[in-house]
N, C-alpha and C positions, 0 to 999 in steps of 0.2 A: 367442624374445626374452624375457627376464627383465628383472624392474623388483626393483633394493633399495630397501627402507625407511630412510630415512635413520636412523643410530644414535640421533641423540638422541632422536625419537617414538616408538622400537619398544617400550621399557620400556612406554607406554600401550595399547598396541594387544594385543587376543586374540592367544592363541600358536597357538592351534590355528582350522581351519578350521569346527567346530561353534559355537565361541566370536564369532566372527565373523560365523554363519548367526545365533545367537540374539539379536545387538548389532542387526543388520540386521531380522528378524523377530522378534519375541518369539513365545512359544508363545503359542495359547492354545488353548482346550478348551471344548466346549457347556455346560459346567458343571465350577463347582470341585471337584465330586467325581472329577471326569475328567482332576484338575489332574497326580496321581502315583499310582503302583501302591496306594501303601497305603491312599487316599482310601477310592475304591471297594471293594476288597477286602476290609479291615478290617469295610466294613458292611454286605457282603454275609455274611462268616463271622459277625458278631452276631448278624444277622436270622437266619441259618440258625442259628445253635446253639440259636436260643430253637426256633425249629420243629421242628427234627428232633429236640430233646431232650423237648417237647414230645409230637410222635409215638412215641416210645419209654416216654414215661411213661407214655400213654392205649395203649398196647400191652401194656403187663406187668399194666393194672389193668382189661384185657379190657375197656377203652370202646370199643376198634375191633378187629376180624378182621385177621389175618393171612394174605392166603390164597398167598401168591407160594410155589410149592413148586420153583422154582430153587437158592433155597438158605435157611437157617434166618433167623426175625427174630433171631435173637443175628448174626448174618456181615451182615445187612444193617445193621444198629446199625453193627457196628465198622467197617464200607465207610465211611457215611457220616460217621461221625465221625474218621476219617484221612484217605480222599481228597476227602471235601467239606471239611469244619473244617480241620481241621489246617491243610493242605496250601493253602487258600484264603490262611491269615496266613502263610504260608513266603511264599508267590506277591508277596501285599503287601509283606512286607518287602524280596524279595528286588529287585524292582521298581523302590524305594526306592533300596534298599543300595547298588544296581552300579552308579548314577549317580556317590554320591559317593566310592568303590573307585577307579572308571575319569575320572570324570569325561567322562564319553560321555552323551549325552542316551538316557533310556530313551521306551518309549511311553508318549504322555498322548492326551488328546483320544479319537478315534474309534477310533485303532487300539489304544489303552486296552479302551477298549467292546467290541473284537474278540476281547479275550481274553477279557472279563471273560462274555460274552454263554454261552459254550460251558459257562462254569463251572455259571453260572445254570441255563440249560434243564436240563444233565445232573442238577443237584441237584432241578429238578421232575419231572424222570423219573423217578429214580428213589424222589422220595417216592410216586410218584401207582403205583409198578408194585405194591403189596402189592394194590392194590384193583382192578386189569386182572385180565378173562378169560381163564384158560388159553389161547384161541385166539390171543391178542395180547400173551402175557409175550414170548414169544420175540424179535419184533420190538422191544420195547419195552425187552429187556434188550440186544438190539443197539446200537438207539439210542443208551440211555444211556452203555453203554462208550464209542461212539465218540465220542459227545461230550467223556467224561472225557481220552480220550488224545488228542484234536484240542487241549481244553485245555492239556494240560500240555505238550504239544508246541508250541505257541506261546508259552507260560512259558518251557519250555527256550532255544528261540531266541532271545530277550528277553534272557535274561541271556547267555546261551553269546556271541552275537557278540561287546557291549562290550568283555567277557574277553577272547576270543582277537584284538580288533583291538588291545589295548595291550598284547598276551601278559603278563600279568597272572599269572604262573605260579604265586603263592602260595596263587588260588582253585579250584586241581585237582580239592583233595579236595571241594571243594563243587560244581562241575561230576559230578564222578563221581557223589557221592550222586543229585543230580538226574536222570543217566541210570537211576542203577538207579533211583529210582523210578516213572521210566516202565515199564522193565521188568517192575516192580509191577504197575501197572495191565492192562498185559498178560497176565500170569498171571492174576490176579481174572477179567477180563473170561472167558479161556479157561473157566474152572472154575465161572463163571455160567452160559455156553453150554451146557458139558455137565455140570450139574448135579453138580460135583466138588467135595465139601466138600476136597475134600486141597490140590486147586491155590488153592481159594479162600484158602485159611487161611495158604498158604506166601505169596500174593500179600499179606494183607492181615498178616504179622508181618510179610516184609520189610517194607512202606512203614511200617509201626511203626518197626521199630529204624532206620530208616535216616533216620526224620525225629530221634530223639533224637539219632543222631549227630550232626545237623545241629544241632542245639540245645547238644550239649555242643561242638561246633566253634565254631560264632557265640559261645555263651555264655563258652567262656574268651576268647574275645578282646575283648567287649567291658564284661566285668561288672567286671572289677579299671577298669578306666576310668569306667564307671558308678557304682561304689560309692567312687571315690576323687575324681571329680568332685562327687558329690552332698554326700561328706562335707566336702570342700573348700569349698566354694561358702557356708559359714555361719563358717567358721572365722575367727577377726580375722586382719588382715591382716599381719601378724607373728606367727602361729603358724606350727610347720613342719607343712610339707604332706604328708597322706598320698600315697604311691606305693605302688601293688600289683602284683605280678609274678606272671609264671608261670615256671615253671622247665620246660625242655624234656624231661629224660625223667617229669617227671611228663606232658606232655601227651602221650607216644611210648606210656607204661605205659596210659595211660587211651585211646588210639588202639585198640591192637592187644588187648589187654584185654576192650574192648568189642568190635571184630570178632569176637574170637574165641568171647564168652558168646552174641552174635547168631547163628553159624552153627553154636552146638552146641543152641542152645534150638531154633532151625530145625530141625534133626535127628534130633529129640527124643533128644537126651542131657542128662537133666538133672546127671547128676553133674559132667559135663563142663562144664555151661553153669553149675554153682553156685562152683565152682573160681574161672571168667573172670570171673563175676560178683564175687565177691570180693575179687580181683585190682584189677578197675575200682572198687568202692566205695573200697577203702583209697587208691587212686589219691587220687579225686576229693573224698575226704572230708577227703585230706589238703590237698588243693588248699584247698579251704573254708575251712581254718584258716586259712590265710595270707589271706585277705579280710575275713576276721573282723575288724568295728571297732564297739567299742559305741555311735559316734554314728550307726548307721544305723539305730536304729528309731524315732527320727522323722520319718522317710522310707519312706511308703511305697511308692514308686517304686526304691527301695534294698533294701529287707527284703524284699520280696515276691520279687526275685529270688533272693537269699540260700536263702530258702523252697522255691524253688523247686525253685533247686539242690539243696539238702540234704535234699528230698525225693527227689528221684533219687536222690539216695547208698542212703538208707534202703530205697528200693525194691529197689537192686540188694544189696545185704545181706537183704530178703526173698528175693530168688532165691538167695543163697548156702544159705540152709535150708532152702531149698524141698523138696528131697528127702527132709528127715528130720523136716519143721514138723508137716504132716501139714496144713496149711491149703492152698485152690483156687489151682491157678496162675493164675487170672483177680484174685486178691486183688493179687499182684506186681505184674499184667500192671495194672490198675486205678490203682495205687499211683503208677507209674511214669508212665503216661498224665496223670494228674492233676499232676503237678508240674511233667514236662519238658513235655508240652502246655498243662493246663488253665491253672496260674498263671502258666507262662512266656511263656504265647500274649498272657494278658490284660494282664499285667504288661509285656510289649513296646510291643501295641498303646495300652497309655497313656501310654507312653513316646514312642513314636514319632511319635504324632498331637499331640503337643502342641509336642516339638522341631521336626519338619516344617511345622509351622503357624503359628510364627512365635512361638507361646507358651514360657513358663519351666516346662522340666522339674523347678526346685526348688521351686515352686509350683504343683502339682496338685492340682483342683480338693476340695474337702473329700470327696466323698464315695468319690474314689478308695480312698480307705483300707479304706472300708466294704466293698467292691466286691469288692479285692482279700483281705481277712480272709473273706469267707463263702469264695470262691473256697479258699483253704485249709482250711477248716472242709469242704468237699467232699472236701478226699484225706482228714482223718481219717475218715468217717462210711463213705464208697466203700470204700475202700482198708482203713482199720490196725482199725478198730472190729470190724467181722464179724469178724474172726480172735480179738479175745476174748473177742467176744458172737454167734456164729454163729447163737444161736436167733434174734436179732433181726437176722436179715440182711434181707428182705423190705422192714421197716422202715426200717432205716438207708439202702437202696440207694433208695427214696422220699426219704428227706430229703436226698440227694445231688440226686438230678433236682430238686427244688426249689428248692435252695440255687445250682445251676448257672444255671437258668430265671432266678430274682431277680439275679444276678451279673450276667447277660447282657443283663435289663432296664435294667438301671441304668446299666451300661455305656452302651448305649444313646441313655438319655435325657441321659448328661453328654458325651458325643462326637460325636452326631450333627450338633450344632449348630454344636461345632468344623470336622469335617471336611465339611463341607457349603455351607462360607464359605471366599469367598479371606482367604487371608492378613490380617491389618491392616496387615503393612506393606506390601504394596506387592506383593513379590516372586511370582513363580508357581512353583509347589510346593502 
């Protein structure tokens, strides 16, 4: 037996059956930080960036021992700085995102907690295994992997269902990256086990390139939006309005472009990988162009992605010379890291935590600028300095750790208090 809704009430009434559940129940959660994925997320990757960068600084200036002979403090650094960091604010955003994509309710509350728990413990695992006893690395490095991939495995599921319940076909390519990153973690994990710098390294590049894919995917879709909203939003109301586009075989060129400089640096063919490299720079530099609007540098929630972007360009034009530069492929590899992760991670998260929170993203708070400027002051000092002051590399590579550490403090102390608070208006988010 069916019952219809009379026509004239239906225009008022939820269309869908979640909409209905949430009119009926509102969510709610032990804490507003448990309100959406990025809450939590975002400030557990703060807290860990300032520690683990932290432990890597008192690492390189021999305040503490390194004794884990599984695999080098250099592969343990780049572990936790891709599948903790990074991969923590992917998780947040992604968390975020596929609510408002699908409009499907994502986890909050406890089964929030449930992901967020696995991320936690594995990141104290694996801070705590440099200083465990031989007799107990083994177990300790079990643990940790499995924690990592119990985590990202409930990541995956999180986003994968919403998608494939409203077949949402245009989030494939971003469904796919996420598999192979798990696939990541399983290699790493393998080449932990049996103390295999080769597998570790092929585990911990792919989850590299495959999170900047994710970044130059998200990133063109939503920065010509971002950078044409932000400039919009001061303009009189009778100017015309910027519009930013993408043009398709620019994003097709910078697609397969980058697949292809990813699986020949994997390789090790750098001639081959300098070629792909090139290929994607001209892509995406030329993409840049067309974003380019000189009202965005008084916005630094605008410029800092610009930045960020066109740090990437320049990184991958260091791989195009790479072969003949005669500078460290960790200089590239550093270069690249710092843009599409370090300023595009922070520059999201204060983005995102202010629009989700009920706050004006054209009004961020004064000190974001600051935040976000050292934050770039770290890709030159890490990244482009050493290549043309080598002898002062020791030094520069200390004023990067510092310059991250104060980034991430400050961050900190102007978002915590945001995302730690429901809403003002009202809503749950």
């Amino acid at each position: 037996m069916s019952t219809k809704i009379p026509t004239k009430t239906s225009s008022k009434l939820p269309t869908n059956l979640h909409a209905i559940a949430s009119a009926s129940y509102p969510p709610k959660s032990p804490h507003p930080i448990l309100n959406l994925g990025f809450r939590v997320f975002f400030v557990g990757a703060s807290v860990f960036a300032i520690i683990t960068m932290g432990l890597w600084l008192a690492v390189l200036q021999g305040w503490i021992d390194f004794t884990l002979t599984a695999f080098t403090p250099f592969m343990w650094h780049a572990h936790e700085m891709i599948f903790g960091y990074a991969l923590a604010v992917i998780a947040g955003f992604l968390l975020t995102a596929v609510k408002t994509w699908t409009n499907q309710p994502m986890p909050y509350g406890w089964r929030l907690f449930a992901i967020f728990l696995p991320w936690a413990l594995a990141r104290l695992t694996w801070a705590c295994l440099p200083q465990l006893s031989s007799d107990i690395t083994a177990i300790g490095l079990r643990l940790a992997s499995g924690l990592d991939i119990l985590w990202w495995s409930l990541v995956c599921v999180a986003v994968f269902t919403p998608i494939i319940r409203v077949r949402q076909r245009r989030q494939i390519g971003i469904l796919a990256k996420l598999a192979l990153l798990w696939l990541a973690f399983v290699i790493f994990a393998i080449g932990a086990w049996r103390s295999d710098i080769a597998w570790q390294k092929t585990g911990v590049y792919l989850a590299f390139y495959l999170i900047i894919g994710v970044v130059l995917t998200i990133g063109r879709r939503v920065m010509p939006m971002f950078i044409s909203n932000g400039i919009n939003h001061h303009l009189p109301k009778n100017a015309p309005k910027v519009e930013l586009k993408n043009a398709v075989w620019v994003d097709r060129v910078s697609l397969f472009g980058f697949l292809a400089f990813m699986l020949a640096d994997l390789c090790g063919q750098p001639v081959i990988a300098s070629l792909f490299a090139l290929v994607t720079a001209l892509a995406n530099g030329y993409r840049l162009m067309g974003w380019y609007h000189s009202g965005m540098w008084g916005k630094p929630l605008v410029w800092s992605l610009f930045i960020a972007f066109g740090g990437m360009v320049v990184a991958l034009g260091l791989f195009a010379v790479l072969p003949w530069a005669g500078f460290a492929h960790s200089l590239a590899v550093h270069t690249l890291a710092l843009s599409g992760i370090g300023v595009m991670t922070l520059s999201m998260m204060s983005r995102v935590s202010l629009g989700h929170t009920g706050l004006s993203v054209h009004e961020p708070p004064k000190l974001v600028g600051v935040i976000l400027t050292l934050m770039v002051v770290t890709i030159v000092t890490r990244g482009l300095l050493p290549i043309v002051w080598p002898a002062y590399y020791t030094q520069l590579l200390t004023v990067s750790q510092v310059l991250w550490l104060i980034s991430f403090i400050l961050f900190l102390c102007v978002y915590l208090p945001i995302l730690s608070k429901p809403r003002k208006d009202g809503l749950f988010g």
